[in-house]
N, CA, C and O of each residue as an XYZ file, in Angstrom:
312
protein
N      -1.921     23.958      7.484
C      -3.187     23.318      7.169
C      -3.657     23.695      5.764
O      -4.174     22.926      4.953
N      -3.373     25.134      5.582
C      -3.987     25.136      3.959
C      -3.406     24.858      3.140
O      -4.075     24.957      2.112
N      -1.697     24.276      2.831
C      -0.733     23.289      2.213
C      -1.399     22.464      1.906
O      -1.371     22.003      0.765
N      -2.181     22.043      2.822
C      -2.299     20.415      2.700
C      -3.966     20.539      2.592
O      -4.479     19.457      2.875
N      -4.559     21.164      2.390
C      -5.581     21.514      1.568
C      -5.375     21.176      0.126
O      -5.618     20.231     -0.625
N      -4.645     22.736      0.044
C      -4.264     22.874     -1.432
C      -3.760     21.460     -2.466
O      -4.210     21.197     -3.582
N      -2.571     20.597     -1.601
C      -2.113     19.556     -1.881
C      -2.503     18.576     -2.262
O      -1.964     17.782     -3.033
N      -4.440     18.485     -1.268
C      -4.950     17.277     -1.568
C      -5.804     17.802     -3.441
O      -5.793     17.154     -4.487
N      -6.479     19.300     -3.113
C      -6.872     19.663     -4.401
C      -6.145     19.540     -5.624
O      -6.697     19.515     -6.724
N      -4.809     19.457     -5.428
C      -3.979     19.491     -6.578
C      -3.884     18.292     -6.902
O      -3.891     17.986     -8.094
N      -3.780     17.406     -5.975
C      -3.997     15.624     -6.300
C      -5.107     15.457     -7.132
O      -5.016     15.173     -8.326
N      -6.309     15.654     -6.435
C      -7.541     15.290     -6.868
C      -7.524     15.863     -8.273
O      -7.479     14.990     -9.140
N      -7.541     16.752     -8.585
C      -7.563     17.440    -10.128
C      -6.649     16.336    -10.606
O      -7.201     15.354    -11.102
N      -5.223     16.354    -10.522
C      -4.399     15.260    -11.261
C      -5.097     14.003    -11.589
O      -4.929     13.351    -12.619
N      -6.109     13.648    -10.355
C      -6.450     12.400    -10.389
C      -7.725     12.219    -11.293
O      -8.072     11.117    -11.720
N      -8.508     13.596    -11.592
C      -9.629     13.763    -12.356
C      -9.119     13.549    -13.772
O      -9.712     12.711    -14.451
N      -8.134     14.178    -14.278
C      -7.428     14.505    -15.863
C      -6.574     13.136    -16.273
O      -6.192     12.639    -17.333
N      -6.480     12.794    -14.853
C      -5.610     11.051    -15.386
C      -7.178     10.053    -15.622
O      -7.102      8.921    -16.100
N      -7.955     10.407    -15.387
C      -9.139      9.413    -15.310
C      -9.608      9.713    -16.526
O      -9.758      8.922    -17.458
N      -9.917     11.246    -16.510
C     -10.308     11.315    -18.295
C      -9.398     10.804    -19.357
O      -9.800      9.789    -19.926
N      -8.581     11.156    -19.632
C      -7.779     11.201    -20.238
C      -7.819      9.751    -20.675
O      -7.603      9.504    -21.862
N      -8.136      8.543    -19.625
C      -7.513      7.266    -20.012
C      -8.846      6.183    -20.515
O      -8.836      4.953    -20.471
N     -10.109      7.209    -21.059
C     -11.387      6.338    -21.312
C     -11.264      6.692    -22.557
O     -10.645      7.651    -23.020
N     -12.050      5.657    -23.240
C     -12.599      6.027    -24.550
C     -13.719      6.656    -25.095
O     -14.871      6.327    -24.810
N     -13.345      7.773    -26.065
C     -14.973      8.334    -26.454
C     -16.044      8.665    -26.070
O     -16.602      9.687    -25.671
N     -16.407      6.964    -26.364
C     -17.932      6.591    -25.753
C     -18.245      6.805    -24.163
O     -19.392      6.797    -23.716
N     -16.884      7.030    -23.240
C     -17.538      7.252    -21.969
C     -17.473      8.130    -21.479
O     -17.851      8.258    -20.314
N     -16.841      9.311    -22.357
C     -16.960     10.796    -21.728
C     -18.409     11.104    -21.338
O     -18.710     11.620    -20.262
N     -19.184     10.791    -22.179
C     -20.953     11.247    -21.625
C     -21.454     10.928    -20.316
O     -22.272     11.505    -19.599
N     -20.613      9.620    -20.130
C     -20.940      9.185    -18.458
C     -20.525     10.458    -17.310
O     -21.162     11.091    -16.469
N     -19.196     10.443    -17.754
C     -18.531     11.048    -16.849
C     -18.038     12.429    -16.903
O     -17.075     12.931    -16.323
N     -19.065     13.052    -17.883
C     -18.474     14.855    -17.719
C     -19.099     15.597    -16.922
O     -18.652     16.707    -16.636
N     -20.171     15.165    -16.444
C     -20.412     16.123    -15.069
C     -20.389     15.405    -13.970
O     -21.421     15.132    -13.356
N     -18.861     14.909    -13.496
C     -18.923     14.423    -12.413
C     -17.980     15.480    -11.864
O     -17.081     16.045    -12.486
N     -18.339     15.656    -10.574
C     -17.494     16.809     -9.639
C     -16.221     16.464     -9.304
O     -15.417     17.395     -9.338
N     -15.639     14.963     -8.865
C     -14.575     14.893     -8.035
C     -14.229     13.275     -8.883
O     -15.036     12.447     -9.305
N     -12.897     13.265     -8.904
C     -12.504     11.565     -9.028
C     -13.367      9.893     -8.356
O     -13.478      8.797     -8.904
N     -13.806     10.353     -7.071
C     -14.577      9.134     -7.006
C     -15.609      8.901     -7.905
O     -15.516      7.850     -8.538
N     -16.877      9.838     -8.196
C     -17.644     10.214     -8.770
C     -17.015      9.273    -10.061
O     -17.266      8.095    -10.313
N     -16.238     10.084    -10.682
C     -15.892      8.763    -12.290
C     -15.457      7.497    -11.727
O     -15.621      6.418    -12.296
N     -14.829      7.671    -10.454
C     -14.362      5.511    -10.038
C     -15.701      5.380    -10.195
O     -15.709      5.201    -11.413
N     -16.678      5.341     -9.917
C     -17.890      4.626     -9.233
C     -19.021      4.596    -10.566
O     -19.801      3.681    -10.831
N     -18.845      5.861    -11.280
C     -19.539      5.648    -12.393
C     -18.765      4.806    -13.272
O     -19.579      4.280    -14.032
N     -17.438      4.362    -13.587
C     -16.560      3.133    -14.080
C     -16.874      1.869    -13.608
O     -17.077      0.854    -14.275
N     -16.899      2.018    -12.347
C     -17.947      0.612    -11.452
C     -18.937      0.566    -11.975
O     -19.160     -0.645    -11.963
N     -19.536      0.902    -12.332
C     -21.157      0.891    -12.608
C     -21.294      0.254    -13.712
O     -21.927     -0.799    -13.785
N     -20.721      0.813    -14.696
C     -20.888      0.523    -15.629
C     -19.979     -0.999    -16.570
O     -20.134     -1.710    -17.563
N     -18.800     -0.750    -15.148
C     -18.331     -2.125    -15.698
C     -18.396     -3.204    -14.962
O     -17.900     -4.313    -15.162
N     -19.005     -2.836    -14.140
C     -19.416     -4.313    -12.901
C     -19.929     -5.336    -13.276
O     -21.106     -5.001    -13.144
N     -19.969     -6.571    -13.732
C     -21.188     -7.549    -13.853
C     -21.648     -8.281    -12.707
O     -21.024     -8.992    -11.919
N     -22.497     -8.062    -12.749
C     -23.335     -8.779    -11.239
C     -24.128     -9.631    -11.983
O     -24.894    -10.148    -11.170
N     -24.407    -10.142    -13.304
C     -25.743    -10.919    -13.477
C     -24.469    -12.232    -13.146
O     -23.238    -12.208    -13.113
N     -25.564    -13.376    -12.929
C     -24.784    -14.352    -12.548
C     -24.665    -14.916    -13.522
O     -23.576    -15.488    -13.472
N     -25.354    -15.194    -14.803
C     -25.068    -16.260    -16.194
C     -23.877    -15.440    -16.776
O     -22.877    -15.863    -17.355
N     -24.276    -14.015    -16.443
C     -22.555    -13.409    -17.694
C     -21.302    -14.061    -16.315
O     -20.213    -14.152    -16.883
N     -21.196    -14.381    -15.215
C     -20.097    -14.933    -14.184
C     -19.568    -16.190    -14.611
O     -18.423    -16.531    -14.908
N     -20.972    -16.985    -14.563
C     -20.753    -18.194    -15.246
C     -19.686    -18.411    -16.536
O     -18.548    -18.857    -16.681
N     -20.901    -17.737    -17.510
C     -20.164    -17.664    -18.985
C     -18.230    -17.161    -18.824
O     -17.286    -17.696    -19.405
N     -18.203    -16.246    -18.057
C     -16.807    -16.009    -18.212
C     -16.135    -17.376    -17.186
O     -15.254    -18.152    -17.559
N     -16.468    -17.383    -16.538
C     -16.048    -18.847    -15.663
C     -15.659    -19.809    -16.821
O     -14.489    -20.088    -17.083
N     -16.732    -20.291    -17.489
C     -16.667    -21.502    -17.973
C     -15.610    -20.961    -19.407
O     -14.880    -21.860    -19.826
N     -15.520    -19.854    -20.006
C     -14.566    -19.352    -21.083
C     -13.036    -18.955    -20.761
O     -12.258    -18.444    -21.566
N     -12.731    -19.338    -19.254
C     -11.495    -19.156    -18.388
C     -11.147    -20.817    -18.476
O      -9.990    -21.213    -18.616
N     -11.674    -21.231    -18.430
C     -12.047    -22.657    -17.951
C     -11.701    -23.724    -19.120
O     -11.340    -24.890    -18.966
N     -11.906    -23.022    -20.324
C     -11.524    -23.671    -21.544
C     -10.450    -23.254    -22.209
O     -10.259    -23.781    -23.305
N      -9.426    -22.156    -21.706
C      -8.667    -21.907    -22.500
C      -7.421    -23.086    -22.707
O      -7.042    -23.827    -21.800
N      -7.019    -23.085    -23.747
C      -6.008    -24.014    -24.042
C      -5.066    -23.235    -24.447
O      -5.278    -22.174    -25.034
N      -3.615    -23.823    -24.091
C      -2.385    -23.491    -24.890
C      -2.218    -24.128    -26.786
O      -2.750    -25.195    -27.093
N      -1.618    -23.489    -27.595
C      -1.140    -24.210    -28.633
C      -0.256    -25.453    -28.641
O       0.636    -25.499    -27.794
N      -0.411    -26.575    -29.586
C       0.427    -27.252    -29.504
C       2.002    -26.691    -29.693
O       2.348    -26.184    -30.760
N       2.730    -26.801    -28.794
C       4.062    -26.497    -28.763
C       4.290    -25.296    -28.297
O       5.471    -24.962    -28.191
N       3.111    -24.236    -27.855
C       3.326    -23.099    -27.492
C       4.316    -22.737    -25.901
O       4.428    -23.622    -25.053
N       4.770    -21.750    -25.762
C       5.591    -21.819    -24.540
C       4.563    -21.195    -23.799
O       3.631    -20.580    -24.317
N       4.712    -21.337    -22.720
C       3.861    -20.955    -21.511
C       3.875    -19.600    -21.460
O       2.846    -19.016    -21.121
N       5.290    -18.729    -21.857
C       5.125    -17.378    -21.453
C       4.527    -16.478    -23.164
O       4.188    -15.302    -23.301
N       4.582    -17.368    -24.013
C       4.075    -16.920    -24.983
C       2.062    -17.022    -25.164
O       1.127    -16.605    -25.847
N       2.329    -17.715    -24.229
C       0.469    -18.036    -24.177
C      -0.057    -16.574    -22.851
O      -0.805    -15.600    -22.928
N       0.693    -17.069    -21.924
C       0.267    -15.813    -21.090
C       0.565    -14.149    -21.741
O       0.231    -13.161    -21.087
């Protein structure tokens, strides 16, 4: 049982230093006193969630207009 204690702690730390590690700069302030890995998922949610409905729209309708180049190949556009 305390293996697998230890095991999950050793995850979780991994999973804390892979989370830092992979933000920029500006969002260490969010997330340096957070205790455990969910704690930064959720403050990452937070902050990157959009819930207003005109910014949904707006990206809707800017999905909505993309065009390929004339002559472009499909896997060069994606």
């Amino acid at each position: 049982m305390a293996t697998s204690v230890q095991d999950w702690e050793k995850r979780e730390n991994k999973a804390m230093v892979l989370l830092r590690i992979s933000v920029k700069e500006n969002i260490i302030p969010h997330i340096q006193d957070s205790k455990n890995s969910n704690e930064i998922w959720v403050t990452f949610k937070d902050l990157h969630e959009m819930k207003n409905t005109n910014h949904v729209l707006f990206l809707k309708s800017k999905i909505l207009s993309i065009r390929t180049e004339e002559n472009e190949a499909v896997i060069a556009f994606i």
